[in-house]
SEDREN-280141 format. One record per residue (C-alpha): x negated, y negated, z. Coordinates in steps of 0.25 Angstrom, whole numbers, padded with zeros to 4 digits, always signed. Example, Ala and Ser with C-alpha at 12.3 -4.5 7.8 and 13.67 -1.06 7.14 Angstrom:
! SEDREN-280141
-0049+0018+0031 -0055+0004+0029 
This chain:
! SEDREN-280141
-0033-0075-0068 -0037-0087-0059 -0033-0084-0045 -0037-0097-0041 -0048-0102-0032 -0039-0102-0018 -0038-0089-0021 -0052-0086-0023 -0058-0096-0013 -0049-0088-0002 -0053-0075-0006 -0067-0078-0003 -0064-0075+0013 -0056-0063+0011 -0066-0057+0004 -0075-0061+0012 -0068-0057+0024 -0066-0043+0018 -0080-0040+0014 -0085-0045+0027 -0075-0034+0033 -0079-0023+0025 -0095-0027+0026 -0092-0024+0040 -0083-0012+0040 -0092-0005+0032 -0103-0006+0040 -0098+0004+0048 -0098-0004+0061 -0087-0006+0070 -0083-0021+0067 -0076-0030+0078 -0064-0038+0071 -0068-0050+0077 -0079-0051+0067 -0069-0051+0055 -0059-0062+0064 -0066-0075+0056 -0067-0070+0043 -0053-0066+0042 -0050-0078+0049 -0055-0086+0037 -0047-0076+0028 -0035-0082+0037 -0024-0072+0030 -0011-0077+0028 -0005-0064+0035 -0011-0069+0048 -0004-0084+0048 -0010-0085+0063 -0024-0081+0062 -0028-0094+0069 -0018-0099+0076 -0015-0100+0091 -0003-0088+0092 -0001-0074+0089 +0001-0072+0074 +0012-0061+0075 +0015-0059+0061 +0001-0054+0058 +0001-0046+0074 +0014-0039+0068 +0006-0036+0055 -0007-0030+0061 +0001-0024+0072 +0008-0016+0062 +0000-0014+0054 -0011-0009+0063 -0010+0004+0073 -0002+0003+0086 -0015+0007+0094 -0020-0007+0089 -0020-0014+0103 -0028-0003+0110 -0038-0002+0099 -0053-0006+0100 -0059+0001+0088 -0055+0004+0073 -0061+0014+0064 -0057+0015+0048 -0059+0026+0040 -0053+0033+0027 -0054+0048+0033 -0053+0056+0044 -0067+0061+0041 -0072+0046+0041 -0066+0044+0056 -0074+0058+0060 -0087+0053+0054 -0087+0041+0061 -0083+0048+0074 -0068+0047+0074 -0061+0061+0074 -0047+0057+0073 -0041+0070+0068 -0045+0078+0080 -0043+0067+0091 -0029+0067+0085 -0026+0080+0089 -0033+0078+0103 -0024+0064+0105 -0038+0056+0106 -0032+0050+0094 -0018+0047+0089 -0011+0040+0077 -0010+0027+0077 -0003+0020+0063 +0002+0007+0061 +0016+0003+0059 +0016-0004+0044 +0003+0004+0039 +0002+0019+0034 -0011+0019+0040 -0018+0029+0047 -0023+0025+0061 -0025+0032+0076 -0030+0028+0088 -0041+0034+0098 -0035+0030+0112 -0050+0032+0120 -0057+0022+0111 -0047+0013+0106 -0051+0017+0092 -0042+0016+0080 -0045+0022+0067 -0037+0019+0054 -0037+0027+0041 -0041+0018+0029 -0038+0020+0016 -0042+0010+0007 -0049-0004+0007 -0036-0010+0009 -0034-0003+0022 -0046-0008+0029 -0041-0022+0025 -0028-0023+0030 -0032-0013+0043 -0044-0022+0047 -0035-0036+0044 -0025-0030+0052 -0034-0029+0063 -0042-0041+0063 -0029-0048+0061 -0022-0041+0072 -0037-0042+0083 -0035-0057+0080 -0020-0059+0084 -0024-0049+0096 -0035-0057+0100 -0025-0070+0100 -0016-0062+0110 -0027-0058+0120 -0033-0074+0119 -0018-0079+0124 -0017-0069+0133 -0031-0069+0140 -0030-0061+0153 -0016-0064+0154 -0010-0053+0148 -0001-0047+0160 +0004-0061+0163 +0009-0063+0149 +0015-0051+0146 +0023-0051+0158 +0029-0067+0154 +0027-0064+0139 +0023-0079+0136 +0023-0078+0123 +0020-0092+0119 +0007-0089+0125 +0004-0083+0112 +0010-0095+0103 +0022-0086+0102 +0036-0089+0100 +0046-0079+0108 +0050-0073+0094 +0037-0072+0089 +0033-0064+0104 +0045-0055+0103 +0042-0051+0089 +0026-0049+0094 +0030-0040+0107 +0040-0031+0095 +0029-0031+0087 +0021-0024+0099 +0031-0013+0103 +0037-0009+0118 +0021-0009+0123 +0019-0024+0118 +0015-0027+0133 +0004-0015+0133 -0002-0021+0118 -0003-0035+0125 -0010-0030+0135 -0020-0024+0125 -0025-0036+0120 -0030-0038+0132 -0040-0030+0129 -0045-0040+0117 -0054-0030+0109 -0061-0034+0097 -0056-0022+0087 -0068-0015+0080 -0065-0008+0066 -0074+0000+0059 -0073+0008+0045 -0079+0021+0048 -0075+0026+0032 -0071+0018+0021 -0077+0022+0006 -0067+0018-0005 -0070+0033-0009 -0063+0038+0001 -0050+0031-0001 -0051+0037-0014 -0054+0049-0007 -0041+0046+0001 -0031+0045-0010 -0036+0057-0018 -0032+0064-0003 -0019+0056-0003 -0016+0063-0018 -0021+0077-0016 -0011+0077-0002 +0000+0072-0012 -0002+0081-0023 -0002+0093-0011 +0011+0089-0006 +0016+0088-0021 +0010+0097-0030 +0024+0102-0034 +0027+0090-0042 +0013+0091-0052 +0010+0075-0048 -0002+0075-0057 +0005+0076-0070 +0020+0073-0068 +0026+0060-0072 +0025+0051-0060 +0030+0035-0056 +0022+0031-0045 +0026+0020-0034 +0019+0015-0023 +0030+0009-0014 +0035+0015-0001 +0042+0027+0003 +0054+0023+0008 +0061+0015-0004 +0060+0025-0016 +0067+0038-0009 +0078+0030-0005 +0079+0023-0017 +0081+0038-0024 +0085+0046-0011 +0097+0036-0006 +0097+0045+0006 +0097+0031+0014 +0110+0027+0008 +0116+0040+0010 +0114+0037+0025 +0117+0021+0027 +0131+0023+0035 +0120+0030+0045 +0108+0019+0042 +0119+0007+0043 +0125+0013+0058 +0111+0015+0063 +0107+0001+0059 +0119-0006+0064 +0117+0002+0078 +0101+0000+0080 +0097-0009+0071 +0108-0020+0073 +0100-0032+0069 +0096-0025+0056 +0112-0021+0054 +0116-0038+0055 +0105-0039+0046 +0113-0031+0036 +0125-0036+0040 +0120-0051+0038 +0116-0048+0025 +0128-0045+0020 +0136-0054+0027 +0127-0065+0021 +0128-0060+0007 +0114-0057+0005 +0114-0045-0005 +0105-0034+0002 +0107-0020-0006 +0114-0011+0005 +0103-0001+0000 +0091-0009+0003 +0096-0011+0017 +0099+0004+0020 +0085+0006+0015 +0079-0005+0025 +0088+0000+0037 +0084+0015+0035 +0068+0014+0037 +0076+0010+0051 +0086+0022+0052 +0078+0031+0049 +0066+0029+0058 +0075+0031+0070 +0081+0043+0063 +0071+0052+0059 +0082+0064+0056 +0089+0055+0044 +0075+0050+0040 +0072+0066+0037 +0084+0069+0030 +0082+0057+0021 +0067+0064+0017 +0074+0076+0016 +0085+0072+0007 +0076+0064-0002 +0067+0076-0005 +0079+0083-0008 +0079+0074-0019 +0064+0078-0023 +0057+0066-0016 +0045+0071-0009 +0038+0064+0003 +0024+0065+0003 +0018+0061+0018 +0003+0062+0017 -0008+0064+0028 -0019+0059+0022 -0026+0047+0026 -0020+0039+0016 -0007+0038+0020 +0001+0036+0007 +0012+0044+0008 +0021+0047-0008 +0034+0051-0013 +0035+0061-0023 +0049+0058-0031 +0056+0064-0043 +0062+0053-0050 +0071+0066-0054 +0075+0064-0039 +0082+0051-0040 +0093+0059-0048 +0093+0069-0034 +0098+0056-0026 +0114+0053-0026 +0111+0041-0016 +0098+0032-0026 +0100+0019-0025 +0110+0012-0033 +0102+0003-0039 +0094+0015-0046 +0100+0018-0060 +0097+0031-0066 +0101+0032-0083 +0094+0044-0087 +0097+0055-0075 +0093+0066-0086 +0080+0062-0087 +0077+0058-0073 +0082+0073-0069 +0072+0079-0080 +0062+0069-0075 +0049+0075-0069 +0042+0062-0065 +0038+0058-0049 +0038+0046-0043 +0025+0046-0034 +0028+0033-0022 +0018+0033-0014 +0019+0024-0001 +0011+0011-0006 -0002+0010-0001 -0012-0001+0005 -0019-0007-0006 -0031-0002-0009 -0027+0012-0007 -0016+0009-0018 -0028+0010-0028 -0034+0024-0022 -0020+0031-0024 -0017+0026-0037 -0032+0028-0043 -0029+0043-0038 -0014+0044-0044 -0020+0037-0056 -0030+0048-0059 -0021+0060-0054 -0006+0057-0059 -0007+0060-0075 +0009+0053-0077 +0011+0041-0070 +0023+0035-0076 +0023+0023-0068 +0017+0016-0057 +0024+0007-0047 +0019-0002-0036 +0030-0007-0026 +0026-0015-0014 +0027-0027-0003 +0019-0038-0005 +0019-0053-0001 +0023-0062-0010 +0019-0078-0010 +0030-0084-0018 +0043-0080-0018 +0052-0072-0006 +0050-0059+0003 +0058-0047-0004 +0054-0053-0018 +0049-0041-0028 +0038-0044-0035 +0034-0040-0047 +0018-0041-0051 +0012-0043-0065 -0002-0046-0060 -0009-0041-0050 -0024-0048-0043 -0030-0036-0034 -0038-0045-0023 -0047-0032-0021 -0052-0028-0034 -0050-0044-0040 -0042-0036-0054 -0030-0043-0060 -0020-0033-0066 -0008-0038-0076 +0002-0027-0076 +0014-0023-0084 +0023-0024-0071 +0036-0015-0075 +0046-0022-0066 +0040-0036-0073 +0048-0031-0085 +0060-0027-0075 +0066-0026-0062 +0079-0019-0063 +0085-0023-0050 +0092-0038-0045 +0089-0043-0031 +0097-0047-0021 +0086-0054-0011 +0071-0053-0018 +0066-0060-0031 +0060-0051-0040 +0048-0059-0045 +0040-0054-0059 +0028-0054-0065 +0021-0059-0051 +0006-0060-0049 +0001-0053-0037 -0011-0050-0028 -0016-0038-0022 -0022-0040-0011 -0032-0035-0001 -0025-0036+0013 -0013-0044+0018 -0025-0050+0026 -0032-0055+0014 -0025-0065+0010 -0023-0081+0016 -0015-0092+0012 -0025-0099+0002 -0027-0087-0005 -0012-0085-0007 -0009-0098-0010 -0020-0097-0022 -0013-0084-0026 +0000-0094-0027 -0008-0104-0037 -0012-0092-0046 +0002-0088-0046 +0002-0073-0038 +0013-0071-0029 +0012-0056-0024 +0002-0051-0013 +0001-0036-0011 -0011-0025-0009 -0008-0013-0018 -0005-0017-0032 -0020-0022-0034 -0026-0007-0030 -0016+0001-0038 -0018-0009-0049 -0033-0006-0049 -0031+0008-0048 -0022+0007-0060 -0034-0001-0069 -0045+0010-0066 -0037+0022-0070 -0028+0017-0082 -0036+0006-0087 -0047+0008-0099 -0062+0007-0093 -0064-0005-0104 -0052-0013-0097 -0057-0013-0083 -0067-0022-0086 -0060-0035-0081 -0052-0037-0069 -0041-0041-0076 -0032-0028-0078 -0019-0028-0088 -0012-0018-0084 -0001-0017-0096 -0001-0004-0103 -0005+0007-0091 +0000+0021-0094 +0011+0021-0084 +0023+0011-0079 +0018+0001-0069 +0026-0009-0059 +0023-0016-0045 +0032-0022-0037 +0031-0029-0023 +0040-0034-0014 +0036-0046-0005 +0036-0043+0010 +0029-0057+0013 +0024-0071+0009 +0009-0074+0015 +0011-0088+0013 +0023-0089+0023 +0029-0075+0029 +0019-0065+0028 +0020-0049+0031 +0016-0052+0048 +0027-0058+0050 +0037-0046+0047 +0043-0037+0037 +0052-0039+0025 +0061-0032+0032 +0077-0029+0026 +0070-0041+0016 +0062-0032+0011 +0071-0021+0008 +0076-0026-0007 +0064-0027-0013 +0057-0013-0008 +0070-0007-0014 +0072-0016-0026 +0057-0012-0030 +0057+0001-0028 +0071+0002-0036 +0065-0005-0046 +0055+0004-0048 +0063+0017-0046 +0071+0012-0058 +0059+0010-0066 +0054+0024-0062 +0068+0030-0067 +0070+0020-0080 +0057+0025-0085 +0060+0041-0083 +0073+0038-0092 +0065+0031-0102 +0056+0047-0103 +0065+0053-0111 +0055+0067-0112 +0055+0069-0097 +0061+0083-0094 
C-alpha cells in the first residue's frame, strides 16, 4: 500500500521529534520543555492552529487545560512513573504523604489518569501506563507551556492592571473568545492569571518507564477483575467483549433513564434552560433526534447534581445482573460485567433493540465484558492479556470517537483497513458491521469499508501529513484500533504469517467489528475547539446498538446454549 510521499516526508519530524523526546526522557534527567518547543514546532500539529501566531490559541488551551491536572498553573516539576514503587525509588513517597496531606489528588477533567500534587515543591507526578500516555501527557504540556508563555509575554508586569480592565484584545482576543477563556478557568480565573506571572519553564522527568511493567500493569488490571468476579468463571465462559464507554451499554439494556425522563425533562427545563430550547428547537424545526438519545445526553447532566438518583439507577441496573467493576490499580480501566440474559430482566431496553429467541437468551450463559476504552497503546496490553486468558471469546468489538477528514461530525464510520503509525502494520479486516448495519439514521452517514489510521497522539499529526493521508484515500484517525489490532495478530495469527507487516485478518476464531464516530475534522474543526456535544449523541447510541444487536442476533443463531 503506497501511503504516498507527503506522508512519509512529514513523518520524518514527528519521528524525529518523538525519538528526540524519548532520547531525553530516558535519560533520567529532568528535562525543561523549552528544549522540545522547536522541534514540535517543526512538527506544527494541526490540533494547535495557533502555534505561531500573535494570539492565544484557546482551542488547544481548552484542550491541555483539560486534559492536564488542575494544580497545572502552580506546578514547577513533573515526575512520570508506572508504579507507586517507581515514585518511592526515585524519591517520591506518594502514598504516605497522602495520608499526611503533603500530597493530594489532582486528576484531570477529560483523562482517566492518575495524577496528585506536592504543594511544598510544586511537584506534580502522573501515573503512566503505556507509551501512549507519555505522548499525549508530554504534548499536552509543551503545548499548554507554550500558550502559557504567550499569556505571561502580553501581560509583562502588567498583570493587576489588566485583570482589573480585562482588556482582552491585549491578547488578540475577541470578547467571545475571552469569555469562553475565563469559563474555561473556573471561579479563580483571576488567581490563574496571576500565576503566569511566575513564567516557569516546566521540567518533566520519567522516573519509571519499562514496557514490561505496563504489561506488568494489565496482568494487575485482570487479577483485580477476576477478584471482584470470580463468581462468573470469566476464564472459560462464553464471552463478547467491547471496548466503549460505560455509560451507553447499561442504559441501552437497563432503560432506567427512561423510566425517569418526566423527572430528567423538568430538571433540565429548570437548570439547564438553554439546553431545554435546544430540545425544543429541535423539534420545532423538524430535525429528527430520537427522544431516547436526548434523555441519554441530558442525563450524564441530571444525574451529576443528583447523586441519590444516579445510585438508584446503579442499583436497579444490578438488580438486572449487571456488575460494576471500579478498579484501583494504576491502570485505571474500569469494566462491566453483563449477562446478555439480563437484557430479558429489563422491561424499559431501548425500543430499537429487538429480541427473536427470548428462550435462548434466558438459557444463555455468555458475558459481555466492556471495558472503558483505553488510551492507545494501553489497548494492546489488556487485550494481549484477555487474549491469552479468556479461552471463549465469541466476539470482539471496538467502538470509539475518532476524527474524521472527509465527511461530517456524528458520521459512523465503519473501517476495513487499518495503518498503525506505531508499529507501521497494515491490517485488512473482515469488519462485521461492513456486511451490515441494522439501524437508519436520522443526522449521521454511516460510511463503510473506510481506510483508517491509527495514530500515535492527537499531537502527531499536521496538515501535510493528513492531506497525504487524503490522496491515498484514508479518512479515519484514531489511536486504539492499531494496538488492539497487533495484540490480535501475536496471539491468533500462525508464527509463519507474521513475517510481513501486511496482516489479513479474515478468518480469526472469534466475531470481529470496529466502529467509530467522528468527534472532529483536523483539517477544519478540530477536538480544541469543543465537544460533539448533543451532536454526538446519535452515533455513541446508534453504535453501540448496533453492536448490542449483533451481540444478541449471534446467541439466537447457538442453538445448543442452555
Amino acid at each position: 500500500m503506497d501511503l504516498t510521499d507527503n506522508i512519509r516526508s512529514s513523518e520524518i519530524s514527528i519521528r524525529e521529534f518523538i525519538e528526540n523526546y524519548y532520547k531525553c526522557l530516558k535519560s533520567g534527567k529532568e528535562n525543561f520543555l523549552s528544549q522540545f518547543f522547536d522541534s514540535y514546532k517543526k512538527v506544527s500539529p494541526s490540533i494547535h492552529k495557533d502555534l505561531n501566531h500573535h494570539k492565544l490559541d484557546i482551542g488547544v488551551l481548552f484542550y491541555t487545560i483539560n486534559r492536564l491536572p488542575p494544580d497545572i498553573f502552580e506546578t514547577n516539576k513533573v515526575v512520570l512513573a508506572a508504579t507507586s514503587a517507581g515514585f518511592e525509588k526515585a524519591g517520591y513517597f506518594i502514598d504516605a504523604g497522602l495520608k499526611t496531606g503533603l500530597w493530594r489528588k489532582s486528576f484531570p477533567a477529560f483523562r482517566r489518569r492518575k495524577t496528585y500534587f506536592h504543594s511544598p515543591s510544586g511537584t506534580l507526578a502522573g501515573y503512566i501506563t503505556s507509551p501512549s500516555d507519555i505522548d499525549d501527557f508530554l504534548n499536552c504540556l509543551i503545548s499548554f507551556q507554550i500558550e502559557w508563555q504567550k499569556l505571561a509575554s502580553f501581560l509583562h508586569n502588567n498583570v493587576e492592571e489588566f485583570l482589573a480592565r480585562q482588556n482582552y484584545q491585549l491578547l488578540g482576543l475577541n470578547e467571545v473568545e475571552w469569555l469562553s477563556f475565563k469559563k474555561l478557568l473556573g471561579d479563580n480565573w483571576k488567581s490563574i492569571i496571576m500565576s503566569c506571572s511566575r513564567n516557569v519553564d516546566l521540567s518533566v522527568k520519567l522516573v519509571e518507564g519499562d514496557k514490561t511493567l505496563f504489561a506488568q500493569l494489565a496482568t494487575d488490571w485482570w487479577q483485580e477483575i477476576s477478584g471482584k468476579s470470580f463468581i462468573f468463571g470469566l476464564e472459560n465462559i462464553p464471552i463478547y467483549v467491547i471496548s466503549s464507554n460505560l455509560h451507553s451499554l447499561v442504559n441501552i439494556i437497563g432503560g432506567y433513564v427512561r423510566r425517569k425522563q418526566s423527572e430528567i425533562f423538568n430538571y433540565t427545563e429548570h437548570n439547564f434552560p438553554d439546553l431545554y430550547q435546544e430540545w425544543l428547537r429541535v423539534n420545532q424545526a423538524g430535525d429528527q433526534v430520537r427522544l431516547s438519545d436526548f434523555l441519554y445526553y441530558i442525563s450524564g447532566k441530571y444525574f451529576q447534581y443528583n447523586p441519590q438518583d444516579l445510585q438508584a439507577k446503579k442499583n436497579y441496573e444490578q438488580g438486572l445482573g449487571i456488575k460494576q467493576i471500579h478498579l484501583q490499580g494504576n491502570l485505571y480501566c474500569d469494566v462491566q460485567i453483563i449477562p446478555v440474559k439480563s437484557i430479558l430482566k429489563s422491561n424499559s431496553i431501548d425500543p430499537y433493540i429487538k429480541v427473536q429467541c427470548p428462550e435462548l437468551l434466558n438459557n444463555s450463559q455468555s458475558l459481555i465484558l466492556n471495558i472503558d476504552y483505553p488510551l492507545g497503546a494501553s489497548a494492546y496490553y489488556l487485550f494481549s492479556l484477555l487474549s491469552q486468558t479468556l479461552k471463549n471469546i465469541r466476539g470482539f468489538y471496538i467502538i470509539g470517537k475518532s476524527a474524521i477528514l472527509s465527511g461530517e461530525v456524528g458520521d459512523v464510520q465503519i473501517p476495513s483497513i487499518i495503518f498503525d503509525e506505531r508499529s507501521g502494520n497494515i491490517f485488512h479486516i473482515n469488519n462485521v458491521f461492513n456486511q451490515e448495519f441494522p439501524f437508519p439514521t436520522f443526522q449521521s452517514a454511516i460510511l463503510q469499508n473506510q481506510k483508517a489510521i491509527s495514530v500515535y497522539s492527537s499531537f502527531m499529526e499536521n496538515r501535510f501529513q493528513l492531506e497525504g493521508y487524503i490522496d491515498a484515500g484514508f479518512n479515519i484517525i484514531e489511536m486504539e484500533a492499531g494496538p488492539y489490532l497487533t495484540a490480535i495478530v501475536e496471539n491468533f495469527l500462525k508464527p509463519e504469517s507474521l513475517q510481513s507487516n501486511v496482516f489479513h485478518l479474515q478468518n480469526l476464531p472469534f466475531d470481529f467489528g470496529i466502529i467509530n464516530y467522528a468527534s472532529d475534522n483536523p483539517l477544519s474543526k478540530t477536538m480544541a475547539e469543543g465537544p460533539m456535544a448533543l451532536r454526538g449523541a446519535e452515533p455513541t447510541y446508534l453504535a453501540l446498538l448496533a453492536t448490542l444487536q449483533h451481540i444478541i442476533d449471534l446467541e439466537c443463531r447457538q442453538p445448543s446454549v442452555k
